[in-house]
BAKE-647781 format. One line per 4 residues: number of its first residue (from 0); their letters; for each residue z, y, x of N, C-alpha, C, O. Coordinates in steps of 0.001 Angstrom, whole numbers. Last residue first. Layout:
REM BAKE-647781
NUM = a = Z Y X Z Y X Z Y X Z Y X | ...
This chain:
REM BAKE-647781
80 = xxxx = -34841 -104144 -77142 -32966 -104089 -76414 -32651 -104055 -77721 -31472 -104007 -78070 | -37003 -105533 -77993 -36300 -106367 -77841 -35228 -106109 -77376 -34434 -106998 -77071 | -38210 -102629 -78248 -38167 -103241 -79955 -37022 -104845 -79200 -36200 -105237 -80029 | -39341 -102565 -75801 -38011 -101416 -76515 -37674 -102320 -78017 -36561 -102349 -78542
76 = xxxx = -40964 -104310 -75250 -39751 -104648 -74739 -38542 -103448 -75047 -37360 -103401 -74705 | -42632 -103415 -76947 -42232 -105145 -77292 -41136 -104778 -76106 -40102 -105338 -76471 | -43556 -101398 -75807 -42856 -101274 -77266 -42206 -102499 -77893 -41527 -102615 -78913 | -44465 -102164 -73486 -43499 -101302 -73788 -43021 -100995 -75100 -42031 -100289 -75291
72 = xxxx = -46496 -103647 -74048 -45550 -104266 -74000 -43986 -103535 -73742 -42858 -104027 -73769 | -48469 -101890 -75467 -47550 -102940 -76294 -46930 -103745 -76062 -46539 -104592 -76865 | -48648 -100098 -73381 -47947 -99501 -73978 -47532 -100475 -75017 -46461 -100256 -75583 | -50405 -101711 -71972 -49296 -101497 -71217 -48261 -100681 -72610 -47047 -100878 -72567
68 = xxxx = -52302 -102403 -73583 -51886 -103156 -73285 -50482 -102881 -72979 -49531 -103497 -73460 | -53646 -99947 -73328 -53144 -100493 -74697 -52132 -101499 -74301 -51012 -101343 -74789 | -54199 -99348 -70773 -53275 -98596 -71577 -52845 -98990 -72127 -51617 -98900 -72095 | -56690 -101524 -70643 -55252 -101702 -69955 -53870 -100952 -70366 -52764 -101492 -70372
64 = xxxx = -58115 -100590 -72375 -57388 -101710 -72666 -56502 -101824 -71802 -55407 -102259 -72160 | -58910 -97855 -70579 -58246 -97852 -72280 -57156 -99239 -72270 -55929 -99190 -72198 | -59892 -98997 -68565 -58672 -98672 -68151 -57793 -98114 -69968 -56614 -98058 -70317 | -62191 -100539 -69892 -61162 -101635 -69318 -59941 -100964 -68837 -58949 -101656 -68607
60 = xxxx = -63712 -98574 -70860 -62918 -99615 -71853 -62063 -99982 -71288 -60960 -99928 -71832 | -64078 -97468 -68266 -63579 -96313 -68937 -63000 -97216 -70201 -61937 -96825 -70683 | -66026 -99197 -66776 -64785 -98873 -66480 -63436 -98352 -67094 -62270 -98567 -66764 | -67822 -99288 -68883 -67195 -100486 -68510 -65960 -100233 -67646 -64966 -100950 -67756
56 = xxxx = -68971 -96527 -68424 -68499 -97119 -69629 -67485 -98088 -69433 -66328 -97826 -69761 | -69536 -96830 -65715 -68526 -96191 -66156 -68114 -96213 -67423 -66937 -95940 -67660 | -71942 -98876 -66397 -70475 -99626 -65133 -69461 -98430 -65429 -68310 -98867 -65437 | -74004 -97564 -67647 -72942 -98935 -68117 -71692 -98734 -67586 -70634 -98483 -68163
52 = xxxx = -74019 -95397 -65234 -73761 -95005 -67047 -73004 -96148 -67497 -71798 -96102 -67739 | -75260 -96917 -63711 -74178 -96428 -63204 -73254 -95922 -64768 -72095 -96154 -65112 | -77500 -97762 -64859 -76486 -98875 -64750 -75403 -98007 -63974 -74500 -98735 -63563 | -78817 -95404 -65894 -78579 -96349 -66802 -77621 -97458 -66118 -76926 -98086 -66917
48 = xxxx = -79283 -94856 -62925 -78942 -94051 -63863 -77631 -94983 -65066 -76409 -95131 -65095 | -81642 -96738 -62306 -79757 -96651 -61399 -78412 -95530 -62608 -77207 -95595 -62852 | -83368 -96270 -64306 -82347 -97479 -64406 -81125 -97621 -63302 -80093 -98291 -63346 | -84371 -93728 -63167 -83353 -93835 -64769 -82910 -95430 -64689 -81806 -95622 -65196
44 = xxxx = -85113 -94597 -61070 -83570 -93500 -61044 -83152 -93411 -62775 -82104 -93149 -63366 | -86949 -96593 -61553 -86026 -96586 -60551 -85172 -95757 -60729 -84069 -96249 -60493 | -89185 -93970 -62802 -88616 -95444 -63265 -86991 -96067 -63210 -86138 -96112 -64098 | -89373 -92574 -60251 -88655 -91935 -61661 -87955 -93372 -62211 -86794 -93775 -62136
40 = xxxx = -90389 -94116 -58548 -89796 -93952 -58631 -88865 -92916 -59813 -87639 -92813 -59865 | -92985 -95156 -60278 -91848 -96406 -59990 -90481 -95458 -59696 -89478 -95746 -60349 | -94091 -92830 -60316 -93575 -93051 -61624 -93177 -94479 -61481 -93010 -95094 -62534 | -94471 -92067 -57412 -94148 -91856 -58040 -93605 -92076 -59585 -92644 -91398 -59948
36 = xxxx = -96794 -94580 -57439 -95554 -94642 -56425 -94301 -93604 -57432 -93404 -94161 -58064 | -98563 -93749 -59036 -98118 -95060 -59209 -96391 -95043 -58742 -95331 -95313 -59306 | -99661 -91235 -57930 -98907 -91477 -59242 -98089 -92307 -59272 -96911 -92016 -59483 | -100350 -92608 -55019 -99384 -91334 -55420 -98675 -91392 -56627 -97455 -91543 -56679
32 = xxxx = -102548 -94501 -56609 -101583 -94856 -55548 -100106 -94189 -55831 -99135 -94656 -56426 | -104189 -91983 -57151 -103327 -93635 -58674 -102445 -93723 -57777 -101421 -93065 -57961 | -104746 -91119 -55324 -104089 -90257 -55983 -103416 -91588 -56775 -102235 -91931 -56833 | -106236 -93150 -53444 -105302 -92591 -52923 -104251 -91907 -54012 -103048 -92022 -53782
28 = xxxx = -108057 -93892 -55669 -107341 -94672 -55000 -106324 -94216 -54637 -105299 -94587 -55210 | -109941 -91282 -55132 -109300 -91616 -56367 -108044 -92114 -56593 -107134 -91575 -57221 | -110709 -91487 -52596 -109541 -90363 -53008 -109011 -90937 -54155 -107799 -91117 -54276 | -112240 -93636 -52582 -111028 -94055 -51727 -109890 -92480 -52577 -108720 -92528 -52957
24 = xxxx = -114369 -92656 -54552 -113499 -93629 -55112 -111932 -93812 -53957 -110809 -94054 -54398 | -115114 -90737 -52963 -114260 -90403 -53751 -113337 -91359 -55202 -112498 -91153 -56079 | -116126 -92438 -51225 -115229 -91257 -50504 -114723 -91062 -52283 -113591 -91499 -52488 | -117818 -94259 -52590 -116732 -94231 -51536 -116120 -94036 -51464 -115135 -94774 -51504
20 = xxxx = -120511 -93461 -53881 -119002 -92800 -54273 -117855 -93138 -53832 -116834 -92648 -54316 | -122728 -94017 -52244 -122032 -95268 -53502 -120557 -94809 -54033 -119682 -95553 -54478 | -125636 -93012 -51408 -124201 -92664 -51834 -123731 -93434 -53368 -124014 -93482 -54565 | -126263 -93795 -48216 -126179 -94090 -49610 -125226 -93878 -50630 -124154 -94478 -50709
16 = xxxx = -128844 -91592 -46429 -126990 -92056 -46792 -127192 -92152 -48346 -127715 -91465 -49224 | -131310 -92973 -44483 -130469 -92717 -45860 -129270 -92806 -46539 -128765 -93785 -47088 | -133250 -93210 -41957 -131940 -93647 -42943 -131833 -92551 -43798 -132279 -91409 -43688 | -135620 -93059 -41195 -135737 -93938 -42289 -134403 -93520 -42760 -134290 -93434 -43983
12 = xxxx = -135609 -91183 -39201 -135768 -90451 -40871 -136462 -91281 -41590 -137409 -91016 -42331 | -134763 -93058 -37092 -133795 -91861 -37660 -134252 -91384 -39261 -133502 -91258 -40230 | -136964 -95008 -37350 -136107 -94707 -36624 -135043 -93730 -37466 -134707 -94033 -38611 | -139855 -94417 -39921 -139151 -95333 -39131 -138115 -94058 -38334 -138206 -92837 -38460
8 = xxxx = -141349 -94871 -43233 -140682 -94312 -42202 -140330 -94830 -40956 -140581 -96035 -40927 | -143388 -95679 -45276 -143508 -95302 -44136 -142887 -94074 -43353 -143337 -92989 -42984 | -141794 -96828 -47246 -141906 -95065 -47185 -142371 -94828 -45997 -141931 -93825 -45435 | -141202 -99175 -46935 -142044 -98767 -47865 -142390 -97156 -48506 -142879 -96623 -49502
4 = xxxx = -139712 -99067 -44806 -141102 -99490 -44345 -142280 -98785 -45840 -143395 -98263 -45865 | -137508 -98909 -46038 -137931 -97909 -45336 -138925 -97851 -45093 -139448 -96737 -45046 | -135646 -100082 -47908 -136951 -100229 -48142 -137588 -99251 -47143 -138474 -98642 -47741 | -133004 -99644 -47478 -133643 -98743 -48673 -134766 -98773 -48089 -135179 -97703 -47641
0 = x = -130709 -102267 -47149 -131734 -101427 -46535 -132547 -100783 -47642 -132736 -101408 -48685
């Protein structure tokens, strides 16, 4: 209470809006929020990114080694007629 009595006021033109920046602390809030959300999701698409990147790497060794593979036993079984 803002002391109203001590302004001899009363009813209606005692109050007093108090301004405790609220409203623009809730906007504030609202925008970090926005950011926040946003730069999880950036975040989030460079590491789907980054693990789709691995897993085709990882694909792309394992059909090499399989080549290799296949072609040294084709040469192990021409080198054995």
């Amino acid at each position: 209470a803002k002391l109203y009595y001590l302004r001899d006021r009363r009813g209606k033109s005692a109050r007093i809006s108090e301004n405790t920046g609220v409203r623009a602390r809730k906007l504030n809030d609202e925008e970090r929020d926005a950011l926040n959300a946003e730069k999880a999701r950036i975040e989030a698409e460079k590491v789907a990114a980054a693990q789709a990147l691995a897993a085709e790497k990882a694909a792309q060794e394992a059909a090499e080694k399989k080549a290799a593979d296949e072609a040294a036993k084709a040469e192990e079984a021409a080198a054995a007629e």
